[in-house]
Every structure is written in structure tokens, then in C-alpha cells.
N, C-alpha and C positions, 0 to 999 in steps of 0.2 A: 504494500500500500504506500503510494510515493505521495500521494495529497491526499489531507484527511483535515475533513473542517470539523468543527465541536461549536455545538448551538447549546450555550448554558448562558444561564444569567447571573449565578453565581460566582465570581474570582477568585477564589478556591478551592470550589468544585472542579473549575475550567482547568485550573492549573492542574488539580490532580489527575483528573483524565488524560490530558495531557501525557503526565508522564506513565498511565497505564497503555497508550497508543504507544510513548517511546520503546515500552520494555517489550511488547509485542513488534511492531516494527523502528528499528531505533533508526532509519533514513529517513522518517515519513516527516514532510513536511505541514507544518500545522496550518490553520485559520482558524480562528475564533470571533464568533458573533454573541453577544449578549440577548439581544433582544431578535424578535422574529423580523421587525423591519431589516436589520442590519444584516442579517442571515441572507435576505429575498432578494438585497443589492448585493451580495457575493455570487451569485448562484452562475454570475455569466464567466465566472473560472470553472476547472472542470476539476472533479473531486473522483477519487478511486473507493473514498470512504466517510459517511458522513455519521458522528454522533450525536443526536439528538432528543433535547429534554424535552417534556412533551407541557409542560407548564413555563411561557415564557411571561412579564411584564407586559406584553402588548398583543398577546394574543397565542394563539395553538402553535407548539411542534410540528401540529401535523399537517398545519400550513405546508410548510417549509420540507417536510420528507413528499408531497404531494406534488412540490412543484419541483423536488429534484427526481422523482419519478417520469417526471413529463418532460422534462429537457433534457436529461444524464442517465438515462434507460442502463447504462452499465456501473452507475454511482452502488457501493452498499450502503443501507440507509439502517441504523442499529438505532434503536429507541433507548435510550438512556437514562431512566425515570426511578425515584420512589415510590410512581404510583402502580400498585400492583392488582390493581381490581379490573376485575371481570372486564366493564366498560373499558378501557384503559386500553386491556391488549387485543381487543375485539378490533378495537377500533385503530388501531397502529397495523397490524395484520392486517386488514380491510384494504387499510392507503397504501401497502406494499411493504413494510417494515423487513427488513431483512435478518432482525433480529430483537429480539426484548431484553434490556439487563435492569434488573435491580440496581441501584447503588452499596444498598444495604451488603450488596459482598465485598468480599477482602479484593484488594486491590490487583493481586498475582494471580486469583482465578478469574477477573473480567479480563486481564491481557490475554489469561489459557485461550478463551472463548473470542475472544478475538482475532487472536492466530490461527482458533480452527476455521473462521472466515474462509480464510483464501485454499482451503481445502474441502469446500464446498458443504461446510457441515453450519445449519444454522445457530447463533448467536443469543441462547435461551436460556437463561437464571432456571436454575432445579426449581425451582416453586413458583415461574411459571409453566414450563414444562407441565407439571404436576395438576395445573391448573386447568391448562390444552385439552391432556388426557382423561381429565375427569368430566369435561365438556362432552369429549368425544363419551365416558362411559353412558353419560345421561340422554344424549341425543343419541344414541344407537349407531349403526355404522357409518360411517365415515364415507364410504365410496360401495352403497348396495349392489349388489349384483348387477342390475340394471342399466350401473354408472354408465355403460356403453364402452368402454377402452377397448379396443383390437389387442390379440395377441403380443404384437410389438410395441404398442402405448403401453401393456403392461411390463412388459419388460424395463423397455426406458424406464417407466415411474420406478420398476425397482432399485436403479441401478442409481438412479437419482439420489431415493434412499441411503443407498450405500454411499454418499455424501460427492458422487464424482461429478465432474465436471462435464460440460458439453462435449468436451474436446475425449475425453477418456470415454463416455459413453459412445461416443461415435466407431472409436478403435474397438471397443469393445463388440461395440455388435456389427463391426465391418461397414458402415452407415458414414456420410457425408454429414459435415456439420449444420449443412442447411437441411438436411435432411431429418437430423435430430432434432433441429430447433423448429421444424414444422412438427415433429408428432410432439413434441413439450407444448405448444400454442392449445395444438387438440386435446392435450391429457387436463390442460387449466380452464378452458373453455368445458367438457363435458361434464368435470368435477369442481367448477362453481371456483376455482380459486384465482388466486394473481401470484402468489409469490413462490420461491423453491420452497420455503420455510415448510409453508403447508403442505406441499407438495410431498415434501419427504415424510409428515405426520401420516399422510394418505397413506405414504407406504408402507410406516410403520405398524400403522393400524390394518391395513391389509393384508401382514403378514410377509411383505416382497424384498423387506430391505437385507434380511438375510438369505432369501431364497436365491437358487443356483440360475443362472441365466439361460436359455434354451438356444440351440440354434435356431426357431425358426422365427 
């Protein structure tokens, strides 16, 4: 991660994260915005990773992860919040969030969970995790039989799961990369989501992330 902006309004929050982005990538260069105005006037730089609190002084985080969704389509966008209720990460998930962290944890497991970023694996505090999954116990399954996925959209989705990237899943099932980033569009469109994050819950909940990949 070579550019990484931090949307806090707190200056010693901002510095601490900060130096949780160094110990995770120690080249990456920072940007920090306080408020969501000052965030919205950065946005025409390009960012490889954006941290963001979702309570600013002048309005929503999720302004600001919404509108680097819509210009920066390859930006990660990691929620970086206190708030850990329900509404909260419905709603960060929703607008594309790439990831949910607590503050509340120690400083050396948000950089873990940072690094596991760029190895495709999402960016999830245990207790919301915990949270995800008990959603998923209470609303039933995740992705019914019904879902409609081909053969091969299940495959992808598994291999997803198993936290690989476009480029690996492509090597893996012998597939063009344009080719895997059409059956990913199909796999989010049949199963109602936008992000990988869900995408790998799907599979986890389906049972695919450890299952063996098939030739066909």
C-alpha cells in the first residue's frame, strides 16, 4: 500500500493509526483529513488504501468511503470506528467497506488485519465477525439453493473465499482475468452483494472456502 489517506477527527487517534499503517506497510505514504469536507477535497489524489471513521464533525464517513467507491473503484476502503452496532456495519458493508475495525483493539492486531488486506483476506474485528455470523444464523442461509451461481461462479466464489486474488483465481482455474472479473460481477449481482468482504462470508457460509476446486 504506497498511498493511504486516514479520515479521523481526532489528532491522536490520526497519529496512532498512522503509525498502525507504518508497522503494517512502513513505505506507505500518509494523508490525513479531519473533517468529511477536507476528506471530499482530497479525493482527486488516488489512494491504494483509505481509513475511515464513520462519525466525522460535519457529517458521515460514509460520505466519503461512497465517493471513493465511485471515482477509485480499486481504492480499499477499511471502516475504522468505535461504533460497533448492528446499524453501523450494515451500513459501511452496504456502501462497499472493505473492511470493519474496532478501535477498541490492541494496536499490533489492527496492522495483522491490515496486512492481511493485500492478500485478499477481509479486514474484520472478531466481534464483528461474530456479529456477520450470527446475522447470517438468524436470517437463514446466506446464498439458498436457488441463488442461481453456475458451476464455475461457484467455484470462483470459493476460491474467493480462500482469500485469492483475481489474478490467482484466474491461474487457478486456467481462466483470463477478464474473464474472472465477468463471473465475480455475476456471483454479486445474483447474490445481492457489492463487496469481496461478503462475498467470501457467502462462501464461508456455503461451505466453499475450504472445499477442493473441480476441473470443470
Amino acid at each position: 500500500m504506497k498511498s493511504v489517506l486516514i479520515v479521523e477527527d481526532v489528532a491522536e487517534t490520526r497519529r496512532w493509526l498512522g503509525s498502525i499503517v507504518h508497522a503494517a506497510f512502513p513505505d506507505a505514504q500518509l494523508t490525513e483529513a479531519a473533517t468529511l469536507r477536507a476528506a471530499q477535497g482530497l479525493l482527486r489524489e488516488s489512494f491504494d488504501l483509505a481509513l475511515i471513521d464513520l462519525g466525522l464533525p460535519d457529517g458521515s464517513g460514509l460520505d466519503v468511503l461512497r465517493a471513493l467507491r465511485n471515482q477509485q473503484s480499486g481504492a480499499l476502503c477499511v471502516v475504522t470506528t468505535a461504533m460497533g452496532d448492528d446499524a453501523s456495519i450494515v451500513a459501511a458493508l452496504s456502501s462497499g467497506a472493505d473492511g470493519y475495525l474496532l478501535k477498541e483493539q490492541p494496536a499490533e492486531v489492527l496492522a495483522r488485519q491490515l496486512l492481511q488486506l493485500s492478500i485478499g483476506v477481509p479486514a474484520l474485528s472478531p466481534a464483528v465477525a461474530r456479529r456477520i455470523m450470527e446475522h447470517f444464523r438468524l436470517t437463514g442461509p446466506a446464498a439458498p439453493p436457488d441463488s442461481g451461481l453456475t458451476q464455475r461462479e461457484t467455484e470462483v466464489l470459493g476460491l474467493i473465499g480462500r482469500g485469492m486474488r483475481n489474478t490467482e483465481v484466474a491461474a487457478a482455474l486456467g481462466l483470463a482475468d477478464t474473464t474472472v472479473a465477468g463471473y465475480i460481477k455475476a456471483i454479486y449481482r445474483k447474490l445481492g452483494i457489492s463487496t469481496r468482504a461478503e462475498a467470501s462470508w457467502h462462501a464461508t457460509r456455503m461451505g466453499l472456502a475450504s472445499r477442493p476446486t473441480g476441473d470443470g
